[in-house]
Backbone as CSV, one residue per row, in Angstrom:
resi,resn,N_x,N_y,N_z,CA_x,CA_y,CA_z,C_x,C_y,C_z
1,UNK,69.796,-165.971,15.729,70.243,-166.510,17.014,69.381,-165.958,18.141
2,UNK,68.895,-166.998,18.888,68.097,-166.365,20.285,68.582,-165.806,21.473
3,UNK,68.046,-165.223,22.322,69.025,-164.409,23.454,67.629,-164.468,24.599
4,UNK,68.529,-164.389,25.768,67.738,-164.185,27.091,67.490,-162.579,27.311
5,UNK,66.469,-161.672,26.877,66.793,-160.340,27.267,67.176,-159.844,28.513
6,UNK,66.473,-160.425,29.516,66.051,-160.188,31.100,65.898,-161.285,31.751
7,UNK,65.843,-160.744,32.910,65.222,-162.134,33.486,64.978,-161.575,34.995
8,UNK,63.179,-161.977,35.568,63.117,-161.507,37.103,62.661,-162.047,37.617
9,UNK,62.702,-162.178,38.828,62.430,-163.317,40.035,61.569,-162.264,40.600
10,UNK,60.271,-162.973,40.777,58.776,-162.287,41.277,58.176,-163.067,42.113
11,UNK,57.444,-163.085,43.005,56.743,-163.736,43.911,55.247,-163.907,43.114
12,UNK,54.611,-164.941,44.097,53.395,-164.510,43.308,51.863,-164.837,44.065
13,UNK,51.760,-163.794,45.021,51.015,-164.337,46.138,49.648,-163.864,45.355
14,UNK,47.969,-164.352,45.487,47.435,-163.739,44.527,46.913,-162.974,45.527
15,UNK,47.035,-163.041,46.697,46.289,-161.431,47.305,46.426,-160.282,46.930
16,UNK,47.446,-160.084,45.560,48.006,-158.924,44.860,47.081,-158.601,43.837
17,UNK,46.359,-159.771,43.263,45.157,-159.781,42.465,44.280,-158.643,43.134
18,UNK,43.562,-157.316,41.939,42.660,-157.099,42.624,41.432,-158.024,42.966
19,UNK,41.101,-158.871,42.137,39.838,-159.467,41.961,39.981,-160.733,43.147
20,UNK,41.008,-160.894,43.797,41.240,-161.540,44.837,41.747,-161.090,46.189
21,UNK,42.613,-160.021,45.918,42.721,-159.147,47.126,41.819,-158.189,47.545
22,UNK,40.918,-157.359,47.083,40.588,-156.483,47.434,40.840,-155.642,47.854
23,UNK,40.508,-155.058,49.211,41.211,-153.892,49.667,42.585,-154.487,50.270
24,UNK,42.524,-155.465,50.846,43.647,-155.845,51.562,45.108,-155.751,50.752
25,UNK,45.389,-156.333,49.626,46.252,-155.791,48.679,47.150,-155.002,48.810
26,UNK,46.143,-154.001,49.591,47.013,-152.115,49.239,47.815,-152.400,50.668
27,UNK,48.008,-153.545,51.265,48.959,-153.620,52.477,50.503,-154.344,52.063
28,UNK,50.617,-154.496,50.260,51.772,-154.776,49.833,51.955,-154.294,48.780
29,UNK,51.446,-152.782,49.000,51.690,-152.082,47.595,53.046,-151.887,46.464
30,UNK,54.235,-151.845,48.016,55.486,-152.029,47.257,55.433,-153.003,46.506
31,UNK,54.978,-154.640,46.791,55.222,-155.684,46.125,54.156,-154.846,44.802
32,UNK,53.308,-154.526,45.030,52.460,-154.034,43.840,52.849,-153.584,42.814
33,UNK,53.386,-152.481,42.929,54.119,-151.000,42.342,55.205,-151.809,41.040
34,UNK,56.033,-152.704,41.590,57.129,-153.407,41.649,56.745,-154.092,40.500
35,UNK,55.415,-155.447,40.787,54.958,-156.172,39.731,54.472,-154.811,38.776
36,UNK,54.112,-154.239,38.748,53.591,-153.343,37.587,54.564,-152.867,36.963
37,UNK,55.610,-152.417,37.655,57.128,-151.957,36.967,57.639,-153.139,35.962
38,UNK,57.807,-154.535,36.588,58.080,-155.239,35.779,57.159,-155.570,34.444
39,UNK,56.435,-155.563,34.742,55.267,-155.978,33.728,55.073,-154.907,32.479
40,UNK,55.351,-153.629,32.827,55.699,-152.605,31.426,57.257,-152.863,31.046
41,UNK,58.022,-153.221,31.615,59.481,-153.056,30.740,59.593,-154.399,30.042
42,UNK,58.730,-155.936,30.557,58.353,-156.825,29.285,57.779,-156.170,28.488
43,UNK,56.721,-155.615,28.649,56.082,-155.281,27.238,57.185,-154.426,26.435
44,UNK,57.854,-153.211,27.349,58.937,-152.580,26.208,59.955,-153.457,25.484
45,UNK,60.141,-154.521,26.369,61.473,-155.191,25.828,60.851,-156.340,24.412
46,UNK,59.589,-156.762,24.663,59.216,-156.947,23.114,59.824,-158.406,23.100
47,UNK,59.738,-159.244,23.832,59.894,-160.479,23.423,59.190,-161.651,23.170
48,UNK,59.983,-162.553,22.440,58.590,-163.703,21.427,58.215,-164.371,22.259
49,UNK,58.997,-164.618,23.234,58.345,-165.865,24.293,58.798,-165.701,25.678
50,UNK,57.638,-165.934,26.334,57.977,-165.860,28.149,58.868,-167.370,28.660
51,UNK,59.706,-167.309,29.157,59.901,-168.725,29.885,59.305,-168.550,31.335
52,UNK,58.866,-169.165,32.085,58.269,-168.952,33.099,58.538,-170.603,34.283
53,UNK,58.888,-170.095,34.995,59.311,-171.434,35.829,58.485,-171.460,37.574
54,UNK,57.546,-171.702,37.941,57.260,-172.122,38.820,57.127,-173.227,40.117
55,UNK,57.258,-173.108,41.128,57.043,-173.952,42.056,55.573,-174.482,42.666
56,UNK,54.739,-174.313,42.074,53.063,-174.744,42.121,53.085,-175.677,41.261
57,UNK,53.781,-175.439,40.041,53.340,-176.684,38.590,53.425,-178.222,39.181
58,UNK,52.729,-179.271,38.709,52.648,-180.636,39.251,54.137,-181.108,38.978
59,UNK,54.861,-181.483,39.815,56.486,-181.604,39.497,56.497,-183.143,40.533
60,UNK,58.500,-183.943,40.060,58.923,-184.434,41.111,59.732,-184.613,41.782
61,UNK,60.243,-185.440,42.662,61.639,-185.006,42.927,62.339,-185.505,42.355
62,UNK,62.708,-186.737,41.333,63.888,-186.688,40.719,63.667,-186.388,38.967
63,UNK,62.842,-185.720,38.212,62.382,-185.521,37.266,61.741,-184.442,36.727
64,UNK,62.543,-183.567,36.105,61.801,-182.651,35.142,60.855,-182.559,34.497
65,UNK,60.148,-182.685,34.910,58.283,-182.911,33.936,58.254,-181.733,33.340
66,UNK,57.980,-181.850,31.595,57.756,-181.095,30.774,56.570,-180.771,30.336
67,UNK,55.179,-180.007,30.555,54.175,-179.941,30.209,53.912,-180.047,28.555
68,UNK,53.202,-180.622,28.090,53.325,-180.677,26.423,51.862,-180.047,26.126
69,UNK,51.014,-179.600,27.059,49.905,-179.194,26.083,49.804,-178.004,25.097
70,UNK,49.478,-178.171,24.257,49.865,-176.627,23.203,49.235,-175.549,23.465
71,UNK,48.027,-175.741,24.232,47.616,-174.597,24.650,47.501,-174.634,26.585
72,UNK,47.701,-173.674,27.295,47.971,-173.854,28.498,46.474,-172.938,28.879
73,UNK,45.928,-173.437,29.930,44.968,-172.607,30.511,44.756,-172.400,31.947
74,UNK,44.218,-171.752,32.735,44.053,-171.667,34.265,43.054,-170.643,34.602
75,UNK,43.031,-170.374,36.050,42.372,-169.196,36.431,42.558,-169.499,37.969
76,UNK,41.497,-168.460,38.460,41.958,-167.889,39.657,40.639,-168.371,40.556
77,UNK,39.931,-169.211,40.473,38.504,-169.596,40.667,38.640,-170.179,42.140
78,UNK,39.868,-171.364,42.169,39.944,-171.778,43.592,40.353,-170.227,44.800
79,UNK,40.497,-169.360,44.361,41.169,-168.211,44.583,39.791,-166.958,45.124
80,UNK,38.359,-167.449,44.524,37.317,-167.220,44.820,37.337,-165.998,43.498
81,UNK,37.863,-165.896,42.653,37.623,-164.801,41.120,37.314,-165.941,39.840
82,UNK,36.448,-166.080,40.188,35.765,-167.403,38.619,35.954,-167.106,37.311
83,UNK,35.698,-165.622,37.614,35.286,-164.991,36.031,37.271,-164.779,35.332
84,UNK,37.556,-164.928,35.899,38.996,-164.587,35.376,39.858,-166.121,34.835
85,UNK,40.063,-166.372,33.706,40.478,-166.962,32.844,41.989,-166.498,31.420
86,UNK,43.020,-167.383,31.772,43.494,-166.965,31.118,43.685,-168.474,29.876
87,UNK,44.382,-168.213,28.675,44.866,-169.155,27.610,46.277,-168.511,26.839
88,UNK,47.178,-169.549,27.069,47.872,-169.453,26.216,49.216,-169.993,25.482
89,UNK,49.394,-170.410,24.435,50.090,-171.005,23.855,51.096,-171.890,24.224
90,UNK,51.630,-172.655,24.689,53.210,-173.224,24.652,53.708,-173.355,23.510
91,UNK,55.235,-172.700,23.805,55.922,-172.853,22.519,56.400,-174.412,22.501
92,UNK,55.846,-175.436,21.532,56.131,-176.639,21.361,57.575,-176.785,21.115
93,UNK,58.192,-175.728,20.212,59.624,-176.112,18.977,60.614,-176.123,20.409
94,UNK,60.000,-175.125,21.607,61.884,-175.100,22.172,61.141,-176.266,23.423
95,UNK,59.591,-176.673,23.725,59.945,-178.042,24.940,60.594,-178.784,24.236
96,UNK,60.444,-179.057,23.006,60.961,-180.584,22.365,62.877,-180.223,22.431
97,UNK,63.350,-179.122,22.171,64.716,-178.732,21.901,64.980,-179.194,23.208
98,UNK,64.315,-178.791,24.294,64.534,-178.739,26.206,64.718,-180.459,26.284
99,UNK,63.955,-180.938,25.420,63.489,-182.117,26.209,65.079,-183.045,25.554
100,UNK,65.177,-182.658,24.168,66.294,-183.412,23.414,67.636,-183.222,24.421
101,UNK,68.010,-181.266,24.546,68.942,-181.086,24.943,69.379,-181.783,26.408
102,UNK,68.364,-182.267,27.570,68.035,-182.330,28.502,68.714,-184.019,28.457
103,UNK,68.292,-184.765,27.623,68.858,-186.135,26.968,70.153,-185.752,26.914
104,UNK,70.935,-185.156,26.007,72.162,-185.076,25.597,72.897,-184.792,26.981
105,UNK,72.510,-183.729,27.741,73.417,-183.362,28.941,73.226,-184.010,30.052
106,UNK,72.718,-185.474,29.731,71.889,-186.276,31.585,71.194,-185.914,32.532
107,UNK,70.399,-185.232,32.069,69.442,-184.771,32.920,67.950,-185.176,32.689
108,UNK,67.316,-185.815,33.776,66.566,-186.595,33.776,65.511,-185.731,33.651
109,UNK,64.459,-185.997,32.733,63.735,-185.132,31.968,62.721,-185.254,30.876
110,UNK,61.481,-184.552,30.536,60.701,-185.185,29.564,59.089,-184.670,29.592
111,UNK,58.639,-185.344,28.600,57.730,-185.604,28.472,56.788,-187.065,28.843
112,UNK,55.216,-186.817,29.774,54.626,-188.235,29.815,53.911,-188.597,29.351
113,UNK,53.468,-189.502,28.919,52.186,-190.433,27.986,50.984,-189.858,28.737
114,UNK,50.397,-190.412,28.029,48.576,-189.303,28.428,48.334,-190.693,29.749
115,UNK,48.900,-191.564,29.645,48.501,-192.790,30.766,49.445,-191.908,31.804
116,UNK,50.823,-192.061,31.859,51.355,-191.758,32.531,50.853,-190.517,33.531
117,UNK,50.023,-189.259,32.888,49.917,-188.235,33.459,47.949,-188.972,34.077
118,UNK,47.518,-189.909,33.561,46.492,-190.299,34.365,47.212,-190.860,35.573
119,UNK,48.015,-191.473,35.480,48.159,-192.326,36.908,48.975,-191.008,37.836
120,UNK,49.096,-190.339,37.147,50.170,-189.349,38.291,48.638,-187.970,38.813
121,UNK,48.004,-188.397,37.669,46.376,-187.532,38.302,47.119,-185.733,37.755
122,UNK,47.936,-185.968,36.487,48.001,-184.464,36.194,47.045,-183.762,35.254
123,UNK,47.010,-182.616,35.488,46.071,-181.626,35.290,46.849,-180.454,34.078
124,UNK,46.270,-180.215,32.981,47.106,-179.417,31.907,46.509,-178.111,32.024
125,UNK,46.646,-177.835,33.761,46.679,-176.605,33.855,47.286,-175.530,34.449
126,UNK,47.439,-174.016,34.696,48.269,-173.063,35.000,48.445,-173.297,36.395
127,UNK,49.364,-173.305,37.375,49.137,-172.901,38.085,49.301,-171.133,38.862
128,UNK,49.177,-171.102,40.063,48.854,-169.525,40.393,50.425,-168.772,40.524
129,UNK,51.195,-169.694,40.543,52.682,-169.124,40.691,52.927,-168.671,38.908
130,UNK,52.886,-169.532,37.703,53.036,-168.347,37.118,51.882,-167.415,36.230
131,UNK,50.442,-167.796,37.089,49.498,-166.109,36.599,49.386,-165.117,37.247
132,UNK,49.805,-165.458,38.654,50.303,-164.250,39.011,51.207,-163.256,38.280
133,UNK,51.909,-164.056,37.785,53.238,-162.900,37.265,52.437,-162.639,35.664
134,UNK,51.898,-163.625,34.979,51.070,-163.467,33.820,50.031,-162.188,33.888
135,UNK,49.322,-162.183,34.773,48.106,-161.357,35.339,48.643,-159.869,34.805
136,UNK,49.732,-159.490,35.592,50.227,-158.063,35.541,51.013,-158.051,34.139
137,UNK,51.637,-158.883,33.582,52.240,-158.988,31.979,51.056,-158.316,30.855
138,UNK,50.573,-159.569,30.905,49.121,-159.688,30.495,48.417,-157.781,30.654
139,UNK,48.300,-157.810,31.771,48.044,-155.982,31.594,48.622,-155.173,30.613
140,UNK,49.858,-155.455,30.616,50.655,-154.537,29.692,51.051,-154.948,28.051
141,UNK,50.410,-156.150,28.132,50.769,-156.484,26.782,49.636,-157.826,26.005
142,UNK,49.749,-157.925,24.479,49.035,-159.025,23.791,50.192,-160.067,24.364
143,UNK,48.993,-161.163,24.498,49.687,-162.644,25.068,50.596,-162.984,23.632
144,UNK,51.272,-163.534,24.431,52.706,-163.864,23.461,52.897,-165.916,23.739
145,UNK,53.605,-166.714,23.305,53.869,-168.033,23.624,54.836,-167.896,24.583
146,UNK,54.630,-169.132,25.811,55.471,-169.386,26.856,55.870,-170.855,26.909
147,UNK,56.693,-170.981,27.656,57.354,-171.853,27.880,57.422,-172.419,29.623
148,UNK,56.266,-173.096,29.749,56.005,-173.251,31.422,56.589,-174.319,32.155
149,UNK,57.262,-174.104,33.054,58.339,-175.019,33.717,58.090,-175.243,34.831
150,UNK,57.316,-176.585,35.551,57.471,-176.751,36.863,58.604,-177.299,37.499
151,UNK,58.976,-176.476,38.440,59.840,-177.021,39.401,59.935,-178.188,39.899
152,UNK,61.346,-179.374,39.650,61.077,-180.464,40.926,61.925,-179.678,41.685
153,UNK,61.819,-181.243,42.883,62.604,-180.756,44.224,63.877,-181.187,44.089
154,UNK,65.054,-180.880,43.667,66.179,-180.941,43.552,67.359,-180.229,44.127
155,UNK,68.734,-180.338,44.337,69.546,-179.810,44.567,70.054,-178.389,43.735
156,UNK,70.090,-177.614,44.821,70.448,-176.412,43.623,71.658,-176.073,42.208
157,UNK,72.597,-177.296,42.155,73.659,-177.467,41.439,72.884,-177.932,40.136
158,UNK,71.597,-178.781,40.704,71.159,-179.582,38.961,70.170,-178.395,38.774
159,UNK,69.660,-177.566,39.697,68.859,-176.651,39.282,69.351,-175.377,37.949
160,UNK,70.578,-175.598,38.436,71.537,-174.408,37.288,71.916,-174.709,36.096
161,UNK,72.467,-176.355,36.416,72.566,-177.024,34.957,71.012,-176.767,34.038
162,UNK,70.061,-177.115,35.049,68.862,-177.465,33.988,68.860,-175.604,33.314
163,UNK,69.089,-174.726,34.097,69.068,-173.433,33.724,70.056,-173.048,32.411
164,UNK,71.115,-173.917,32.447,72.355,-174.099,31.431,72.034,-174.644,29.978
165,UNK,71.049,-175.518,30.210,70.218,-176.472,29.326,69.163,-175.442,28.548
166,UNK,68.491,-174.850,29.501,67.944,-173.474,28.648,68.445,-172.600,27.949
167,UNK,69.289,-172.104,28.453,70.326,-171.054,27.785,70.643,-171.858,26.180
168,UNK,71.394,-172.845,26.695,71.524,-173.548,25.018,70.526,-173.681,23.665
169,UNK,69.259,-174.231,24.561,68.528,-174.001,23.623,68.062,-172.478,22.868
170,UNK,67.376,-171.842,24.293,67.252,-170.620,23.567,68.297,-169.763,22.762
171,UNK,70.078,-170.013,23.231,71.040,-169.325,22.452,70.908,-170.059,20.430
172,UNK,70.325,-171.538,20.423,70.461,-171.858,19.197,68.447,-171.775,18.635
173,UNK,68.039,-171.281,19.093,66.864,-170.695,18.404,66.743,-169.045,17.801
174,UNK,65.314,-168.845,17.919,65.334,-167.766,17.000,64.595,-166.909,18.058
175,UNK,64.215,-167.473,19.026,63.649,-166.739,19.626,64.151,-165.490,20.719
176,UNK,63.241,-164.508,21.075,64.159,-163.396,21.911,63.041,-163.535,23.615
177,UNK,63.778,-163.858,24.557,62.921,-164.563,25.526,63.196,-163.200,26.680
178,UNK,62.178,-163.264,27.863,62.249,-162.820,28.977,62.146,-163.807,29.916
179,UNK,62.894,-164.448,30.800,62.600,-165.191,31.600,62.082,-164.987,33.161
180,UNK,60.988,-165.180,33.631,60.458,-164.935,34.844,60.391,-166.261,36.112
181,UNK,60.906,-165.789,36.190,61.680,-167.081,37.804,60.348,-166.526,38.686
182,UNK,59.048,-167.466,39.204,58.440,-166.972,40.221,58.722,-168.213,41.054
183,UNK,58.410,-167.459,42.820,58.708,-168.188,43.863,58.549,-167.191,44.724
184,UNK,57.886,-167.340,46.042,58.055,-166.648,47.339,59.291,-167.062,48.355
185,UNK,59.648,-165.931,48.761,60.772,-166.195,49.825,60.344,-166.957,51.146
186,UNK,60.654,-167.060,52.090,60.185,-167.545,53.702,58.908,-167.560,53.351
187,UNK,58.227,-168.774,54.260,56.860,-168.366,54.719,56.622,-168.940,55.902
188,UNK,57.887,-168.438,56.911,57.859,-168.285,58.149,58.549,-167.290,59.100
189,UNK,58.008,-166.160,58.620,58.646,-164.649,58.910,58.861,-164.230,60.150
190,UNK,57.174,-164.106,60.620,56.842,-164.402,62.154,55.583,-165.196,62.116
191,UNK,54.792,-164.194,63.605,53.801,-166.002,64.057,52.615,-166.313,63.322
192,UNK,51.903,-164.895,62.584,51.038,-165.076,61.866,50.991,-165.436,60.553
193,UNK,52.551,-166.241,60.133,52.782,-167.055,59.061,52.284,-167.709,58.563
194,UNK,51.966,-168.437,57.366,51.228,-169.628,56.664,51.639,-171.042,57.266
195,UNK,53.166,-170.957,57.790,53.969,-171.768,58.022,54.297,-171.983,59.539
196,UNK,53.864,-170.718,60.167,54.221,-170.389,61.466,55.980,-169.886,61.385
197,UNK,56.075,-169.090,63.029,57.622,-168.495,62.867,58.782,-169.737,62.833
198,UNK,59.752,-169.072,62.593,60.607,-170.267,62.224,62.547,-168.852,62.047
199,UNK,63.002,-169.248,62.858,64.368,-168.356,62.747,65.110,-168.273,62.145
200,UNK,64.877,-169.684,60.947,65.480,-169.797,59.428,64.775,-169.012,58.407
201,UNK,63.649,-168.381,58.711,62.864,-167.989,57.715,63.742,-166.379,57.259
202,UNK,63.782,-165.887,58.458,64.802,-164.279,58.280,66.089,-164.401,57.444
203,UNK,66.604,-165.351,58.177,68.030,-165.696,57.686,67.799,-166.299,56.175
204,UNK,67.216,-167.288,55.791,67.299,-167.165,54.565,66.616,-166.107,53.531
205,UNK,65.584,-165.582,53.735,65.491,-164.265,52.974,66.565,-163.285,52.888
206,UNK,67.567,-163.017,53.889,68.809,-162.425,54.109,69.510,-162.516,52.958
207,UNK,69.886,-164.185,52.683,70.418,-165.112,51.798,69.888,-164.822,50.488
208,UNK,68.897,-164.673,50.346,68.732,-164.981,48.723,68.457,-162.992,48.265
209,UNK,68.502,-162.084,49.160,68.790,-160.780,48.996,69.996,-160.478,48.754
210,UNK,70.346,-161.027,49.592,72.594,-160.888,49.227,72.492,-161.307,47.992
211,UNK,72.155,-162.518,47.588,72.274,-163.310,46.454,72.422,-162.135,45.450
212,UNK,70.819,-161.979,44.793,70.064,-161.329,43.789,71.398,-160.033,44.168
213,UNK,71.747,-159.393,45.235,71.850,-158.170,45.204,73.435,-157.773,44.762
214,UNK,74.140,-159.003,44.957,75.454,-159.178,44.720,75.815,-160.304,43.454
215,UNK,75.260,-161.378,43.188,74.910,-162.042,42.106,76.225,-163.067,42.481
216,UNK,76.651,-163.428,43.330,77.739,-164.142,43.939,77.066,-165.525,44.211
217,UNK,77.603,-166.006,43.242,76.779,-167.466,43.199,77.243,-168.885,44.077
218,UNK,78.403,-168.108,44.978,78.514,-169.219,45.954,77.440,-169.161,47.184
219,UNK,77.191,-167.812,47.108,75.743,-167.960,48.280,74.408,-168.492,47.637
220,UNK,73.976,-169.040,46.206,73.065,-169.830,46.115,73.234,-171.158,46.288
221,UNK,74.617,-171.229,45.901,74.900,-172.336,46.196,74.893,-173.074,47.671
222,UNK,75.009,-172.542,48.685,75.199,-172.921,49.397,73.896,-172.269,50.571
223,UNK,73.141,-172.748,49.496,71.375,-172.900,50.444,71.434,-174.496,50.216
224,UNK,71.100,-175.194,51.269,70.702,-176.815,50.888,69.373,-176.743,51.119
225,UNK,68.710,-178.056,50.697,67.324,-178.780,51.364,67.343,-178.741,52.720
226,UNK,67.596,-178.591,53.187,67.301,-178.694,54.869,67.249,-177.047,55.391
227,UNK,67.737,-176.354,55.057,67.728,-174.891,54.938,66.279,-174.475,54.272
228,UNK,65.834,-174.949,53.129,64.753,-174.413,52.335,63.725,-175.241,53.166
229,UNK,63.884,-176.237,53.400,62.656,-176.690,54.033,62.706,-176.180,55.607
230,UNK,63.328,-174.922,56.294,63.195,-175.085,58.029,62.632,-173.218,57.389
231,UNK,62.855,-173.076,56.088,62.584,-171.666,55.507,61.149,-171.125,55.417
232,UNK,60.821,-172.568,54.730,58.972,-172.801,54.095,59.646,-172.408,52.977
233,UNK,60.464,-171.965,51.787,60.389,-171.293,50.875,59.584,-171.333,49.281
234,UNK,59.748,-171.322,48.620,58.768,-171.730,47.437,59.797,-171.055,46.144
235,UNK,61.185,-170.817,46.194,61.573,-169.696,45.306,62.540,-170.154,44.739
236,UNK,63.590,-171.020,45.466,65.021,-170.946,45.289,65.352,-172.063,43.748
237,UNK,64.818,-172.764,43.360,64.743,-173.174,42.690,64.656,-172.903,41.526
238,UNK,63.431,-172.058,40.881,63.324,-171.145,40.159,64.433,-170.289,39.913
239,UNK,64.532,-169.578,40.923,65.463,-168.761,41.085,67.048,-169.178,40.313
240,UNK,67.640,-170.507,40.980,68.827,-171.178,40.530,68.580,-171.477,39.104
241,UNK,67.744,-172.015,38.280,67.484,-171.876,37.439,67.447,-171.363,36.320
242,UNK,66.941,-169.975,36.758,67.184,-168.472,35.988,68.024,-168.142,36.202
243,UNK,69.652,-168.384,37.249,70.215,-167.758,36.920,71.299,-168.980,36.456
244,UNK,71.324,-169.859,36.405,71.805,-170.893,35.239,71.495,-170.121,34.217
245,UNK,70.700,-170.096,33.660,69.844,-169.484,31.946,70.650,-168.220,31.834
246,UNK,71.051,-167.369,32.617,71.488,-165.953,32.743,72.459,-165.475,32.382
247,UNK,73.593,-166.361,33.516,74.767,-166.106,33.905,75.557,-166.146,32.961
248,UNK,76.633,-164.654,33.017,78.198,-164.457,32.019,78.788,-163.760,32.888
249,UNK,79.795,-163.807,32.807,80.666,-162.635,33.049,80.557,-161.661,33.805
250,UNK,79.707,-160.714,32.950,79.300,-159.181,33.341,77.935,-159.377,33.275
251,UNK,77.484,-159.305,34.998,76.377,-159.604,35.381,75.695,-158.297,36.105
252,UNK,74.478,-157.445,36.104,74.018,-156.916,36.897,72.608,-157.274,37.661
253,UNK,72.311,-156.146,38.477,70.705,-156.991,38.973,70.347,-155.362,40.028
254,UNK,68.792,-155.145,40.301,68.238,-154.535,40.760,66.919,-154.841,41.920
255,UNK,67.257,-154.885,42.640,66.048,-154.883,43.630,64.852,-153.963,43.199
256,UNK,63.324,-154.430,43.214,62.698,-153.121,42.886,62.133,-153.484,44.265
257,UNK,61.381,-154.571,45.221,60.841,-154.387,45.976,61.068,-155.757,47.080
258,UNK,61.374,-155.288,48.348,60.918,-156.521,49.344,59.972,-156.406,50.084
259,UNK,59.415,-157.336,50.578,58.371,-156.882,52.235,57.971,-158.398,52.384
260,UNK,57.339,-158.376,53.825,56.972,-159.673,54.561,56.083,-159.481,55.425
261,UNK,54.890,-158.387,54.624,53.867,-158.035,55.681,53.274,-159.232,56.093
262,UNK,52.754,-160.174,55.453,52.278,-161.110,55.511,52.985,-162.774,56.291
263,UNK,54.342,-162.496,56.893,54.877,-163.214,57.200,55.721,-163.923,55.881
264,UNK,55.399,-163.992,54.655,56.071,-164.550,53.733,56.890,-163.087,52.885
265,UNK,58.008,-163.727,52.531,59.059,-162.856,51.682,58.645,-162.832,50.254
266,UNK,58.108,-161.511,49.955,58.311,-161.266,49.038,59.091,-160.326,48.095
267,UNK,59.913,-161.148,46.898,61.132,-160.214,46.452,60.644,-160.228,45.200
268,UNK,61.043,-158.199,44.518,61.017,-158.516,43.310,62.059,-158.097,42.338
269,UNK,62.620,-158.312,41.672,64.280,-158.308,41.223,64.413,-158.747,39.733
270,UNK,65.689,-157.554,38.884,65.681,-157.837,37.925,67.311,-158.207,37.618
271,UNK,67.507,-159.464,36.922,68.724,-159.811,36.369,69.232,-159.869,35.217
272,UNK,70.223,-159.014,34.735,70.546,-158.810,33.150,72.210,-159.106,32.594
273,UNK,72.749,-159.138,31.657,73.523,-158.795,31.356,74.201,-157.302,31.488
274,UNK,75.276,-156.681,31.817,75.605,-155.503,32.106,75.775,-154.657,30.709
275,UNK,75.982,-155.484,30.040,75.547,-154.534,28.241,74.626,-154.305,27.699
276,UNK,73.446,-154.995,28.596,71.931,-154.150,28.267,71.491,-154.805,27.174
277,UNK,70.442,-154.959,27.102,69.555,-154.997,25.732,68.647,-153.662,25.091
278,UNK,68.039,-153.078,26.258,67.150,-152.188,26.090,66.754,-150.792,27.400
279,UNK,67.219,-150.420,27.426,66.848,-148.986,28.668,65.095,-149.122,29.028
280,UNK,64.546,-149.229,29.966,63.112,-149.702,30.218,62.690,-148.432,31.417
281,UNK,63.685,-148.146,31.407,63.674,-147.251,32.648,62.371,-146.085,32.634
């Protein structure tokens, strides 16, 4: 029987890259410190497959697009680091389980014809939301098979189901998963924002800190679209997601790092079951 070991919601800006940040970097070292923390207690926790859910992947708004290529590749080149290349596996057995289960529970969802992904102009490749979080994994460990999930733009209620839809599958496989929810918080902090300032941007980072920090799922719930978009955010989705996939009972969670030097929120946070799988500490 398969199990969710963990599961953490990481940002994934690549100025954290050395080979893209440079010195500048060391001006979000907490976010740094943080990704490196996470990235050794995957490797301790020893699991067969990453699920990984991003908001960069080519997605839409009313449709779950399932990437099917068996091998996934990317890099960091538009990013100005060429030489850096990663590859690696998709686990085929649980998209097809995702894609079946996804049928059974109405949720609009799938796989597209090689035409289909010409006319939509998709690309069978990584994007930087989840090698960022790969990058620092990847440090600490041999590449393992993932399971890469782009985000559509949806309501956060179908975001949990689809997270519910995971859980099922992975509870009737064999596999032992870590799931990594990436997404940045605000990216309208203040004025030297990506997004420019914006007075929703505070307030909802507020929001999804309470969230993670209390695990009280009427405050995810009650972020809408009009909220995430006055936010800039890039996260919440993911986020709802993973904790669809997560959620029982006896829930805990840990902040390891926030900051918004950069005008954008970045959080990094771990969500578990309160009976533990493994001490990483």
């Amino acid at each position: 029987m398969g199990k969710i070991l963990r599961g953490y919601f990481v940002p994934h800006p690549p100025i954290i890259i050395p080979e893209v940040g440079g010195p500048t970097r060391h001006r979000v070292d907490k976010t740094i410190g943080a990704m490196q923390r996470m990235a050794k207690e995957v490797a301790t926790l020893s699991p067969s497959t990453l699920v990984i859910t991003t908001p960069h992947g080519q997605s839409f708004r009313d449709f779950i697009y399932l990437p099917d290529q068996e091998h996934l590749e990317g890099d960091f080149a538009s990013f100005g680091a060429e030489s850096m290349h990663f590859s690696l596996q998709n686990n085929m057995t649980l998209l097809y389980d995702v894609q079946r289960v996804c049928e059974v529970e109405g949720l609009f969802a799938g796989i597209l014809t090689e035409d289909e992904k010409k006319h939509y102009a998709i690309q069978p490749t990584l994007d930087h939301g989840a090698l960022v979080p790969l990058y620092f994994i990847l440090q600490a460990m041999e590449p393992i098979p993932i399971l890469y999930l782009p985000m559509p733009y949806q309501e956060i209620d179908q975001m949990i189901k689809f997270g519910q839809v995971l859980k099922k599958v992975i509870d009737a496989s064999d596999e032992q998963v870590v799931f990594i929810a990436s997404g940045d918080l605000s990216h309208c902090l203040n004025e030297s924002a990506p997004a420019g300032y914006h007075p929703q941007g505070k307030h909802y980072d507020q929001k999804i800190y309470q969230f993670v920090e209390t695990l009280d799922e009427n405050i995810l719930r009650s972020i809408g679209i009009a909220e995430m978009h006055d936010a800039a955010e890039c996260g919440t989705r993911s986020l709802a997601t993973m904790w669809g996939a997560l959620k029982e009972k006896d829930m805990e969670s840990e902040i390891y790092s926030y900051e918004g030097t950069f005008g954008v929120g970045y959080l990094v946070a771990r969500i578990q079951s309160k009976e533990g799988v493994l001490d990483c500490e």
